[in-house]
C-alpha positions as CSV (number, residue, x, y, z in Angstrom):
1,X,11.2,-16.0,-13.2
2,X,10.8,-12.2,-14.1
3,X,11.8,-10.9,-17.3
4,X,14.2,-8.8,-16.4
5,X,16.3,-10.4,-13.4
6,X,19.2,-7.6,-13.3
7,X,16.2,-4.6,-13.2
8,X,14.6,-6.9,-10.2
9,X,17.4,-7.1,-8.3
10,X,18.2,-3.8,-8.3
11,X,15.0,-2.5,-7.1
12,X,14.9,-5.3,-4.2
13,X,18.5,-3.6,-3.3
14,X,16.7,-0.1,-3.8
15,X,13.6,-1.1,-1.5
16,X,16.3,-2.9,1.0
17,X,17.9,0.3,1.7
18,X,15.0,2.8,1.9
19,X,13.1,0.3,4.1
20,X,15.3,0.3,7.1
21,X,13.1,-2.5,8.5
22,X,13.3,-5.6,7.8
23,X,11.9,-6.2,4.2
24,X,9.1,-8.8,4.0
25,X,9.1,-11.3,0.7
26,X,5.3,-10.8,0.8
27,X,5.3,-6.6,0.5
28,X,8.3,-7.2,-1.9
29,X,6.6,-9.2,-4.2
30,X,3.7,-6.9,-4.2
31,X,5.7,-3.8,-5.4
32,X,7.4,-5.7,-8.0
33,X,3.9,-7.2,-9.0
34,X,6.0,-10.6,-9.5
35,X,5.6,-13.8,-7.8
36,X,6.9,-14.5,-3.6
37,X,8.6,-18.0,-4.3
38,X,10.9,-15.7,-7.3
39,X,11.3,-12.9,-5.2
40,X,12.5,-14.8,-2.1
41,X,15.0,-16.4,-4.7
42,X,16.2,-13.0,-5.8
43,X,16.8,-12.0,-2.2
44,X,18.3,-14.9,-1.5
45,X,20.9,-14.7,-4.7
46,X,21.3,-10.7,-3.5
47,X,22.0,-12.0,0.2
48,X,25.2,-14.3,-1.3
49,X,26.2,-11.4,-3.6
50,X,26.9,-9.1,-0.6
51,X,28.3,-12.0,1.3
52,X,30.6,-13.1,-1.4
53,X,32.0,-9.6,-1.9
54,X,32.8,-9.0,2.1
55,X,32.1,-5.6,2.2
56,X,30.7,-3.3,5.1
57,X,26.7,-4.2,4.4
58,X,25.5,-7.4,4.6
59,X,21.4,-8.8,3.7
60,X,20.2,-10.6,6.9
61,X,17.3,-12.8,6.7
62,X,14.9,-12.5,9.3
63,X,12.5,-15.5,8.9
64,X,10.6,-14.0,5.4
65,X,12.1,-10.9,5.7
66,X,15.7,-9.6,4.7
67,X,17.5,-6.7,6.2
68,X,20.7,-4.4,5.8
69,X,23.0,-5.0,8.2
70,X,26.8,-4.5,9.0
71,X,28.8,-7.0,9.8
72,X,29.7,-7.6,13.7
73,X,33.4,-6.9,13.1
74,X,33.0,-3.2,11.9
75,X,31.3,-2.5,15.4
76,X,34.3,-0.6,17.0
77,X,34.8,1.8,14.1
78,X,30.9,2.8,14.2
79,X,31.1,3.5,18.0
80,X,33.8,5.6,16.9
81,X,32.3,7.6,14.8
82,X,28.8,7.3,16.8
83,X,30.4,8.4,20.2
84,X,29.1,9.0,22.8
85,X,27.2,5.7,21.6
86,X,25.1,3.9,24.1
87,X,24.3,0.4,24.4
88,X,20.6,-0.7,25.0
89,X,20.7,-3.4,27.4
90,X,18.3,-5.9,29.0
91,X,18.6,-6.8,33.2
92,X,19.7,-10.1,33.6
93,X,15.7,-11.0,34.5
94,X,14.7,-10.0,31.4
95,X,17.5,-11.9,29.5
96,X,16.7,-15.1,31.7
97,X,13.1,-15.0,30.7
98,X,13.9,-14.5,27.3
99,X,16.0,-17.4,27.3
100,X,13.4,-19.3,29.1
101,X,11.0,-18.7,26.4
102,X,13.2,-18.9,24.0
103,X,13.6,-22.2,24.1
104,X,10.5,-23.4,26.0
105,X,8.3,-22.0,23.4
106,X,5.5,-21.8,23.5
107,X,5.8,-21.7,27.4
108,X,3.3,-19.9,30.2
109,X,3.9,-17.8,32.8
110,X,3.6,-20.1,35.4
111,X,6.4,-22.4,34.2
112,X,8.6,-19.5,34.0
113,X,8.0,-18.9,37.2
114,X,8.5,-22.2,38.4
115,X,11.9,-22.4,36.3
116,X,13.3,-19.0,37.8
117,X,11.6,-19.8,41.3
118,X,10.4,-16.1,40.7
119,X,7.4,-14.4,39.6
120,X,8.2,-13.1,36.5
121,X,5.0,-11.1,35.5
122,X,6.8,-7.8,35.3
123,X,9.7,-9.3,33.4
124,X,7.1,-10.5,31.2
125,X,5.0,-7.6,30.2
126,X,8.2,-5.7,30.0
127,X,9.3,-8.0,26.9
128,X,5.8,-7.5,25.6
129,X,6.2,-4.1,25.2
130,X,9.4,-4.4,23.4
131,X,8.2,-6.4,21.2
132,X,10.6,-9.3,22.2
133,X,7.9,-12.0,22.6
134,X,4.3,-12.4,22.1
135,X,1.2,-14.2,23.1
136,X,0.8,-17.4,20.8
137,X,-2.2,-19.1,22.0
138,X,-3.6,-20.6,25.3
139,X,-2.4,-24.1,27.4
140,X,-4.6,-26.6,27.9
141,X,-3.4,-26.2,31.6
142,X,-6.4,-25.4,34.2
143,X,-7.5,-21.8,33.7
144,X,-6.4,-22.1,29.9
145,X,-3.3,-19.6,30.9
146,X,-1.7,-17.7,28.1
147,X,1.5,-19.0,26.1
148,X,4.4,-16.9,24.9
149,X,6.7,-17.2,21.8
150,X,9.5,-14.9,20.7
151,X,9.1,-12.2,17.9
152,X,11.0,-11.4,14.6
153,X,11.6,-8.0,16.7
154,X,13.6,-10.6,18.4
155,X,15.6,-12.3,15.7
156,X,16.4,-9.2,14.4
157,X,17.9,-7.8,17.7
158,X,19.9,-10.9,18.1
159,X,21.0,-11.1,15.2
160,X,19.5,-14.6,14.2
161,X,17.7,-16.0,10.9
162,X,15.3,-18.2,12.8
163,X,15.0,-19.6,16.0
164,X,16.4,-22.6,15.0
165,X,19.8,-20.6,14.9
166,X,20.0,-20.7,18.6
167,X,23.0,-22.3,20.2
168,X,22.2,-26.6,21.2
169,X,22.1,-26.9,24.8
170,X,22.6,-30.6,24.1
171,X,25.9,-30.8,25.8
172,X,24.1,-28.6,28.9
173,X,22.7,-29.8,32.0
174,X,19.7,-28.3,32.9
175,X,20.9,-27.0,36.2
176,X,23.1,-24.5,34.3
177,X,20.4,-24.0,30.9
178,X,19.2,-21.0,32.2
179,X,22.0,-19.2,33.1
180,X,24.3,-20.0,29.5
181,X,21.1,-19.0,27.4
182,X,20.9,-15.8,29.0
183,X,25.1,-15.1,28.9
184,X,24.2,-15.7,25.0
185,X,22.0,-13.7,24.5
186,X,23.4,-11.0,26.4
187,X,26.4,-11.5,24.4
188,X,24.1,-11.3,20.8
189,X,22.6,-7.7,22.4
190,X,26.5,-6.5,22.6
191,X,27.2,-7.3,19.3
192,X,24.1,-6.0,17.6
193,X,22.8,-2.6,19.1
194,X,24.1,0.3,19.6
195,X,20.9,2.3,20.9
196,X,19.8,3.8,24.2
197,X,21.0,2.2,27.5
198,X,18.4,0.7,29.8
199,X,18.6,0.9,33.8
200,X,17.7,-2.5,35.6
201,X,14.1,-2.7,35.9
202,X,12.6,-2.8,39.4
203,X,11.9,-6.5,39.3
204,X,15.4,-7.0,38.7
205,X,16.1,-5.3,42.1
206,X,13.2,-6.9,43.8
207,X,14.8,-10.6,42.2
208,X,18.4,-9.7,43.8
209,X,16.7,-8.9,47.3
210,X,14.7,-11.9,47.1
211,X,17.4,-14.1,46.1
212,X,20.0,-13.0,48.5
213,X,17.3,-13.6,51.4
């Protein structure tokens, strides 16, 4: 452990607040010239420090990285003083492909599709460019299709540590999966951003047309 914990601690808190993205053991550890595993114990000690105390900042962890946050419940009183705020949302597509891949991971496009009994390329490359979910390799299907995975960018908007934080769907059919993952997350977007709003998409108007045919 380093020297001088209280000095260490201080400057993680320091680099926390002047990074405004999520904070990464690995860069942490760097700028401190100490090692990850002591650093990610620091963090961790600093993360039930601000959770002890109950104040308006909380330390997310993201995964390996750790993030100021405020806590859900203070949401009204910063749309208060944010107003006019507007809330970035995703069209129920998007949030039913995220869910989809969410917990299919790592999943290809083609059993998406066959899940939502839609094509969902637009959906799809939509994510991509938000940086909600990624390419993580290649199936061993016929044409070697790519596979998709969710992000950190991800975890962070939804307020989650890891992907094992979301919700069992033990006690779910499969029938109704789809649908509850996507209320969830749609739920998690309400709670935890407070940025631009987003129109449906034009796949989402192309799904209700087809759907309703």
């Amino acid at each position: 452990m380093m020297q001088n914990k209280k000095a260490a601690m201080s400057a993680l808190e320091s680099m926390l607040f002047i990074s405004g993205e999520p904070l990464d053991v690995k860069s942490a550890a760097g700028a401190l010239d100490a090692d990850r595993k002591d650093v990610l114990e620091l963090l961790e000690e600093l993360k039930s420090e601000y959770d002890e105390k109950q104040g308006g900042i909380r330390i997310r962890r993201i995964n390996d990285s750790f993030q100021l946050v405020t806590p859900a419940e203070n949401n009204v009183f910063i749309e208060k003083l944010c107003t006019p705020v507007r809330v970035k949302r995703l069209s129920q597509s998007a949030l039913e492909v995220l869910a989809i891949i969410a917990y299919q991971q790592p999943v290809t496009r083609g059993e998406i599709d066959s899940i939502r009994g839609i094509k969902s390329e637009r959906v799809i490359d939509n994510l991509l460019n938000k940086d909600l979910i990624k390419v993580t390799g290649r199936s061993d299907a016929i044409g070697r299709p790519y596979t998709y995975g969710t992000t950190d960018q991800f975890l962070m908007k939804f307020g989650f540590s890891s992907i094992k934080d979301l919700p069992d769907l033990d006690n779910f059919d499969e029938d109704r999966q789809t649908r509850f993952t996507a209320d969830q997350l749609e739920g998690a977007v309400h709670e935890t951003d407070h940025q631009t709003q987003e129109e449906y998409s034009e796949e989402e108007t192309l799904s209700n047309q087809n759907h309703s045919q």
